[in-house]
Backbone as JSON, one array per atom type, in Angstrom:
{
  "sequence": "XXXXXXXXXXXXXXXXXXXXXXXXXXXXXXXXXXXXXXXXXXXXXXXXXXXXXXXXXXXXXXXXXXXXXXXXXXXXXXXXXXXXXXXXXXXXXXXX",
  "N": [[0.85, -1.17, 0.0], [0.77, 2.32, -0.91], [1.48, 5.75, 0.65], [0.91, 8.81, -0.55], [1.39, 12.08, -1.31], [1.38, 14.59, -3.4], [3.32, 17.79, -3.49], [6.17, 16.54, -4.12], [9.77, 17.65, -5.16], [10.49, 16.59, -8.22], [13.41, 17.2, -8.47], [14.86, 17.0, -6.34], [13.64, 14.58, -5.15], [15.0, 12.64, -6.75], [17.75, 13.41, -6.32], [17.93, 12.42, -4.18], [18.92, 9.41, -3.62], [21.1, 7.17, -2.94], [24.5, 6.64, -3.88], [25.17, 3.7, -4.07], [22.47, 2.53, -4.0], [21.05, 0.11, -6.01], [18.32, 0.15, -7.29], [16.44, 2.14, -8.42], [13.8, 4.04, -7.98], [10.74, 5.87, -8.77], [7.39, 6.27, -7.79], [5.09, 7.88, -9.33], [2.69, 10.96, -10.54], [3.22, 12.21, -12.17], [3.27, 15.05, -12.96], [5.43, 17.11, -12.86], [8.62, 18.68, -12.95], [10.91, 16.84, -14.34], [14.32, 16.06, -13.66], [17.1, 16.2, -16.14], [19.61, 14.84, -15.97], [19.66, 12.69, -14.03], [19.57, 9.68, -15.23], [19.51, 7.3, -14.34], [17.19, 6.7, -12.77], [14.52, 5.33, -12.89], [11.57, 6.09, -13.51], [8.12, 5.9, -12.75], [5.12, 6.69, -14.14], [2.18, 7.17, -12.73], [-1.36, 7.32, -14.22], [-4.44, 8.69, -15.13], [-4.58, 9.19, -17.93], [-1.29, 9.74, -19.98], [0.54, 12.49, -19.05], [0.71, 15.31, -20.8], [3.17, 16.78, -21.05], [4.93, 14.53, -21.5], [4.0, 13.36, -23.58], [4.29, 12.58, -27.01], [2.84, 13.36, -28.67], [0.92, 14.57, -27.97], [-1.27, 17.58, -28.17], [-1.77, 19.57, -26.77], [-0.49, 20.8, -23.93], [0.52, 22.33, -21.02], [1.49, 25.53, -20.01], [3.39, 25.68, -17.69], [4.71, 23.56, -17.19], [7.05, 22.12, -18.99], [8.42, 20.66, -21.87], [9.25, 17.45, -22.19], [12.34, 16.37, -22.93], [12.15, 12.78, -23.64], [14.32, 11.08, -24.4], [16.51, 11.33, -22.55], [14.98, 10.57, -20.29], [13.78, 7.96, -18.05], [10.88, 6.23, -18.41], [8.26, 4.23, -17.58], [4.16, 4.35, -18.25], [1.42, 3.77, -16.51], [-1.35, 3.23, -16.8], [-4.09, 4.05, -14.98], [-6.67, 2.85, -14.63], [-6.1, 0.33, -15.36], [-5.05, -1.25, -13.62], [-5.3, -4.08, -11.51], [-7.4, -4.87, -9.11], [-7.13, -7.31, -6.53], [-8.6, -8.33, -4.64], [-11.14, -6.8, -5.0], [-11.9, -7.43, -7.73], [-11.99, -5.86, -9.5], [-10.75, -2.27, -11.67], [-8.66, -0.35, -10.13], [-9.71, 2.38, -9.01], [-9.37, 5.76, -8.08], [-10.65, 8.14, -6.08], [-11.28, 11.28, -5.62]],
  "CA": [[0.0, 0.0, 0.0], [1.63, 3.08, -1.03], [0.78, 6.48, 1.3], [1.97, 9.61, -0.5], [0.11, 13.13, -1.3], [1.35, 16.19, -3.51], [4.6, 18.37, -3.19], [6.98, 16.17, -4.52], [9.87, 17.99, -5.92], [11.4, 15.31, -8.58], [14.83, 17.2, -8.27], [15.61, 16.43, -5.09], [13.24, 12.83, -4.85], [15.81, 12.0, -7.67], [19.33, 13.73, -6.01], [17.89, 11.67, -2.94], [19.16, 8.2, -4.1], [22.77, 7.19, -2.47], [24.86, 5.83, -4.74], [24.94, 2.91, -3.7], [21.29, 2.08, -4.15], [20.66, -0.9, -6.66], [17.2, 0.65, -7.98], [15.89, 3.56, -8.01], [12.72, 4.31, -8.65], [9.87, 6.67, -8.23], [6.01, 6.0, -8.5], [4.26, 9.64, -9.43], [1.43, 11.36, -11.52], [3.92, 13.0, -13.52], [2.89, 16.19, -13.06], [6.31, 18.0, -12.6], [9.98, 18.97, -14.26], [12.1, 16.09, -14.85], [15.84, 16.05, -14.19], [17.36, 15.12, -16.93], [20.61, 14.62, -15.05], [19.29, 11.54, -13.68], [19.32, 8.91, -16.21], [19.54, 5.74, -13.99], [16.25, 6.83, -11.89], [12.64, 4.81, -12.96], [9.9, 7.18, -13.48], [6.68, 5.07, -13.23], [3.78, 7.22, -13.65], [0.75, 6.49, -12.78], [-2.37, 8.15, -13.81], [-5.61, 7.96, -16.42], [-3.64, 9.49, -19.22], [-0.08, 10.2, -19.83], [0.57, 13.74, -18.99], [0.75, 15.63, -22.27], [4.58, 17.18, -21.23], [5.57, 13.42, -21.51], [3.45, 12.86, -24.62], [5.85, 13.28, -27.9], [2.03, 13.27, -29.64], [0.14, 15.69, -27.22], [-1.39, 19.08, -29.15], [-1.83, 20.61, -25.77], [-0.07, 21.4, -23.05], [0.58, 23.52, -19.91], [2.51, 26.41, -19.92], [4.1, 25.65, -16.22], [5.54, 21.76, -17.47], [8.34, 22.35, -20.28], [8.35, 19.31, -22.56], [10.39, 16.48, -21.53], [13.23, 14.9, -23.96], [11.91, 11.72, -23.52], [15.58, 10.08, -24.48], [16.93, 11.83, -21.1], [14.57, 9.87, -18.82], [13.24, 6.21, -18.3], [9.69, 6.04, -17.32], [7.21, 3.8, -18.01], [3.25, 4.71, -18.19], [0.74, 2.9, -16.71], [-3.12, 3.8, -17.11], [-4.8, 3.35, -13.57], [-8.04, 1.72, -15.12], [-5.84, -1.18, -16.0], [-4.64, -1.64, -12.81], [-6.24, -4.86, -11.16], [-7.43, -5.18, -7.42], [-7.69, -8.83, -6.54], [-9.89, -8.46, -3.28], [-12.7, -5.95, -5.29], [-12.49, -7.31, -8.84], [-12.49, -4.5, -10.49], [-9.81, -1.62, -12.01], [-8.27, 0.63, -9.15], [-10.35, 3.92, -9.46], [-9.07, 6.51, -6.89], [-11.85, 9.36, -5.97], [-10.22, 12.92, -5.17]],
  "C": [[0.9, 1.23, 0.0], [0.89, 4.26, -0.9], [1.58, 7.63, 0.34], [0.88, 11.13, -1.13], [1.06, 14.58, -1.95], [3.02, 17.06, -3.33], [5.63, 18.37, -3.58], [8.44, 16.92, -5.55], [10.79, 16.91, -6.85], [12.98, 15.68, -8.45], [15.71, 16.52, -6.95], [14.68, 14.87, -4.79], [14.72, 12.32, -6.0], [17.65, 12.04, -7.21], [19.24, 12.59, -4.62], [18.3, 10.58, -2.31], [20.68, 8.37, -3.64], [23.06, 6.69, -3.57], [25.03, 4.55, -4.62], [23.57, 2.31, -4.06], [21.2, 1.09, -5.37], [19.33, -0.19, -7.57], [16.73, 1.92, -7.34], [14.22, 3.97, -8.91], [11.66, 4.93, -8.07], [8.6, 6.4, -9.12], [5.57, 7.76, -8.57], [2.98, 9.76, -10.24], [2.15, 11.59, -12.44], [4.17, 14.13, -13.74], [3.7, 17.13, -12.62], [7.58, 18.57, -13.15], [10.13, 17.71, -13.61], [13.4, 15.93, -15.0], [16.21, 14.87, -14.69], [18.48, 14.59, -16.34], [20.76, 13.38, -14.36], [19.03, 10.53, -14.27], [19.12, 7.3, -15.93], [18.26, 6.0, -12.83], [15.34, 6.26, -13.08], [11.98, 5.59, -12.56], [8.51, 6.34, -13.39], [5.82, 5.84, -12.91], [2.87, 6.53, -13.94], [-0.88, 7.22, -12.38], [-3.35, 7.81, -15.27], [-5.25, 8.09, -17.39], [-2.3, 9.99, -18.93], [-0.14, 11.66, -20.46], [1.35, 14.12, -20.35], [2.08, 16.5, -22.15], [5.64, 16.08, -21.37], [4.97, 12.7, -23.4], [4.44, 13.34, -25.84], [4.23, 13.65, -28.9], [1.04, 14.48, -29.6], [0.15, 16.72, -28.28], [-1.22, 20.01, -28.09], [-1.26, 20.09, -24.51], [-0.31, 22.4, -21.97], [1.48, 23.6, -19.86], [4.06, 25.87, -18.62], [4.99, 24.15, -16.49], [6.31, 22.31, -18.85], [8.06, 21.01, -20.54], [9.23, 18.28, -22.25], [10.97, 16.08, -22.77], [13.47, 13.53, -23.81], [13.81, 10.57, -23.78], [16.84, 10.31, -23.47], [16.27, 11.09, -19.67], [14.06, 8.6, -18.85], [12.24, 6.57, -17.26], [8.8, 5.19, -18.19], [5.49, 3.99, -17.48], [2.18, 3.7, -17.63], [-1.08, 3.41, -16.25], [-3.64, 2.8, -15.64], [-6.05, 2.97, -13.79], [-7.61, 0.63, -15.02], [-5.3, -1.52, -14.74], [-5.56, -2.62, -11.72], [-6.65, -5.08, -9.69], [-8.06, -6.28, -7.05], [-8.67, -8.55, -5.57], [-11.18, -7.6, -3.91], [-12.72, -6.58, -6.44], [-12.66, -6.73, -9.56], [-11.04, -3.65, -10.64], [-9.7, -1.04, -10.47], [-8.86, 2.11, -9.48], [-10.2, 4.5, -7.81], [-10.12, 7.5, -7.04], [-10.76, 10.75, -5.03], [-11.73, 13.5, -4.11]]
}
């Protein structure tokens, strides 16, 4: 079960990693800059669509997210519909 809420800045979740660490990886929405600087950090967002500053296809945007150079970061996308919850049966749908 994973508790987490808002704030996040990825520069420093990403400088945060010892060296040492084996994996590195961060679950998110997405919804922030991107150091590129960080090339051995796992991005896994996770949200209903992939945020359109990660999209190379997106028409629209927000001003406040700069576009990411997708060949600077490793993240993989995963659509929280498809995500399965054995004890309900059903997708994972979070309510705000």
């Amino acid at each position: 079960h994973i508790i987490g809420r808002g704030g996040t800045s990825f520069y420093r979740m990403a400088h945060s990693f010892t060296n040492e660490a084996d994996n590195k990886i961060v679950i998110t929405d997405g919804y922030d800059t991107f150091p590129t600087d960080c090339p051995d950090v796992l991005w896994v967002v996770i949200n209903f669509e992939l945020p359109a500053h990660l999209n190379p296809n997106a028409t629209s945007r927000w001003s406040w997210l700069p576009k990411v150079d997708l060949s600077k970061i490793n993240f993989i996308f995963i659509d929280e519909e498809e995500i399965y919850v054995p004890d309900k049966g059903k997708s994972l749908l979070l309510k705000k």
